[in-house]
C-alpha positions in Angstrom: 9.9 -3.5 20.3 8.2 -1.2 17.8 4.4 -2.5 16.0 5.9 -3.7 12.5 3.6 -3.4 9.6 1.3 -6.1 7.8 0.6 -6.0 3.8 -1.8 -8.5 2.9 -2.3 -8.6 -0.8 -5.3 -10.0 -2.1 -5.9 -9.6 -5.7 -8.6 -11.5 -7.9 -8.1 -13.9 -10.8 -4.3 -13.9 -10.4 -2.1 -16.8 -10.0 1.0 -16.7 -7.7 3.1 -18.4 -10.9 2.6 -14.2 -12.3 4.8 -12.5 -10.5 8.5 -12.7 -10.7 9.1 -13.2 -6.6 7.8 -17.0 -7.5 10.1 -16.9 -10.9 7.6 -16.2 -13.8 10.4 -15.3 -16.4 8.5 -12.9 -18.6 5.4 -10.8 -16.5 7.3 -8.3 -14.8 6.0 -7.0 -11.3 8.9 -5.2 -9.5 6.9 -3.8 -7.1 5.1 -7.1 -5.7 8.9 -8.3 -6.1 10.5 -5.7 -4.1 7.4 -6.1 -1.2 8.4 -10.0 -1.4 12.0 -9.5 -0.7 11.6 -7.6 2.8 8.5 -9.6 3.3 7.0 -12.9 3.7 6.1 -15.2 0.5 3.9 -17.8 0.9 4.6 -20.8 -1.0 1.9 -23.0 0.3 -1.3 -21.3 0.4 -4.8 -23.0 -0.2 -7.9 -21.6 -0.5 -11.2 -21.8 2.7 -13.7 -21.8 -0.4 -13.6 -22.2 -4.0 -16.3 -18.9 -4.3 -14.6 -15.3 -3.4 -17.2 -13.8 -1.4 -16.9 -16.4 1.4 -13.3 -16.7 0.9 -13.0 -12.8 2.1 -14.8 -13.3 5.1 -13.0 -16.5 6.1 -9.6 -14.8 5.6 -11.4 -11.9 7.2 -12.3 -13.8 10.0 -9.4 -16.1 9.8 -12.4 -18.7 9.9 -13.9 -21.8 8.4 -16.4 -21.1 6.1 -18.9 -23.3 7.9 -18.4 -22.0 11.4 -19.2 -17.7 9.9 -22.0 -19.1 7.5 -20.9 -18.1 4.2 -21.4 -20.8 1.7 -21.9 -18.9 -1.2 -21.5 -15.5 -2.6 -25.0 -14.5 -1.9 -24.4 -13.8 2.2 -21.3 -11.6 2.4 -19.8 -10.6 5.5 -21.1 -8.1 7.6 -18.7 -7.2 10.4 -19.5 -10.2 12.7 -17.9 -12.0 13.5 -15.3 -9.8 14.9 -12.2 -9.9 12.4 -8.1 -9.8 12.9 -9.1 -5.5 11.6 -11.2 -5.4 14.8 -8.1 -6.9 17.0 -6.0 -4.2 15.6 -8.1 -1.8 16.0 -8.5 -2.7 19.8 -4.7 -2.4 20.2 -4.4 0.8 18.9 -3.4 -0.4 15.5 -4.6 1.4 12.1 -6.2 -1.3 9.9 -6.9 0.1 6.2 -8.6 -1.5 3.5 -8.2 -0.5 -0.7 -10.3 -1.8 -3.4 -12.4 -4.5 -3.1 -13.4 -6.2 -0.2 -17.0 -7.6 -1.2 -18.3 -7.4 2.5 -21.9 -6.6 2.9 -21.6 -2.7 3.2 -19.2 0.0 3.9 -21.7 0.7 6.6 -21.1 -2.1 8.9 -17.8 -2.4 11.1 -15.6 -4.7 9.1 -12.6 -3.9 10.7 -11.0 -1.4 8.3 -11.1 2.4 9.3 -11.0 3.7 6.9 -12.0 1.6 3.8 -10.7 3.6 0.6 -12.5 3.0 -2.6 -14.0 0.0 -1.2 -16.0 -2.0 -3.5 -18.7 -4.0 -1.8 -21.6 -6.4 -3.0 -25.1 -4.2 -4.1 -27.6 -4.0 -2.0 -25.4 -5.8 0.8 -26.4 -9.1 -1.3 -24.1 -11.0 -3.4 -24.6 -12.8 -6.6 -27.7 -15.3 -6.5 -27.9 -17.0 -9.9 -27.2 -20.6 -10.0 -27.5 -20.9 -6.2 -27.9 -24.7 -5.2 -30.1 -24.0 -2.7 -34.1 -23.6 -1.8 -34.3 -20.7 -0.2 -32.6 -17.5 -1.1 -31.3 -15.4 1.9 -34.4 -12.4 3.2 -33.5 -9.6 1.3 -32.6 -11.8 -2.2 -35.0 -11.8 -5.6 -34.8 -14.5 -8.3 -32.6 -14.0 -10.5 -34.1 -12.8 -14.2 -32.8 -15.9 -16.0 -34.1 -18.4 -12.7 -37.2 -16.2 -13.0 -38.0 -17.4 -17.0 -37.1 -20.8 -16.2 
């Protein structure tokens, strides 16, 4: 049986109720419609973590949050642990990321060869303000408005 392709769509701030596959009446998106048709739709997805950053690397990871470590946005993902882009990898399989991923860095193995565009957290640390939390993580300064207070 021949490898079939995978399309995993992942975009920010959208709801699923905005695209016409799921019968939003008015916002047209005949390409995300067209993709849904052939495809798989979920219908009953939940989130690992309210936060993005450690969303990514539990879908990533297809891990809990608490078992890879990333509470919050300020500790991305960095490659490790190994991700379902590392297993396709390993079998010969091209896995390709576009746009944003907000991993650590485009220089650590997250799976993806190659990763086009990819946009990444700065200095391989996420955002830090308003972090509930004692200590930031090694490489993390206060933030401006925590450093006033």
């Amino acid at each position: 049986m021949a490898a079939k392709n995978l399309l995993i769509i992942i975009s920010d701030e959208h709801s699923f109720e905005t695209a016409g596959c799921y019968g939003h009446t008015i916002v047209k998106t005949p390409n995300i419609d067209r993709l849904a048709s052939r495809g798989t739709r979920f219908t009953n997805a939940y989130t690992p973590s309210p936060v993005c950053v450690p969303t990514r690397a539990a879908i990533q990871t297809g891990r809990h949050v608490h078992e890879i470590k990333t509470w919050d946005s300020a500790t991305p993902y960095n490659g490790s642990p190994p991700s379902w882009g590392h297993e396709l990898i390993a079998a010969g399989r091209r896995s390709v990321s576009i746009g944003k991923l907000h991993f650590r860095s485009r220089e650590d193995d997250n799976g993806f060869d190659p990763e086009i565009c990819p946009m990444h957290v700065v200095n391989g640390l996420g955002w830090t303000s308003g972090l509930l939390r004692d200590e930031l993580p090694p490489n993390a300064e206060p933030s401006r408005e925590y450093a006033e207070m």
